[in-house]
C-alpha positions, 0 to 999 in steps of 0.5 A: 746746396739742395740737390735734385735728390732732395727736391724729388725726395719733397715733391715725393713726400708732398705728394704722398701727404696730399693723398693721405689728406685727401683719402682721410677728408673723402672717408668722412663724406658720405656717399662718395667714392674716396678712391676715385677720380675726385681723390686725385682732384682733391690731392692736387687741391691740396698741393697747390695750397702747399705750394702757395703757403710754401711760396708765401713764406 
């Protein structure tokens, strides 16, 4: 049995691997603010992929 624990305990570390993702893809593109709001796109960009490979499997 999964508790919410361990639910929020994913999410968080889903999260945190999103950003890192992101932040290391917008440090290879010249000229762009990889600290900006365009971090916190890609990282959601990334997390629904996550979810959706997570949900097909």
């Amino acid at each position: 049995m999964t508790t919410q624990t361990d639910i929020e305990s994913k999410e968080r570390d889903l999260v945190v691997k999103c950003i890192g993702q992101a932040y290391e893809a917008l440090h290879l593109l010249p000229g762009v603010d990889e600290n900006g709001p365009v971090l916190v796109w890609l990282a959601e960009q990334f997390m629904q992929i996550q979810r959706r490979a997570d949900n097909a499997s």
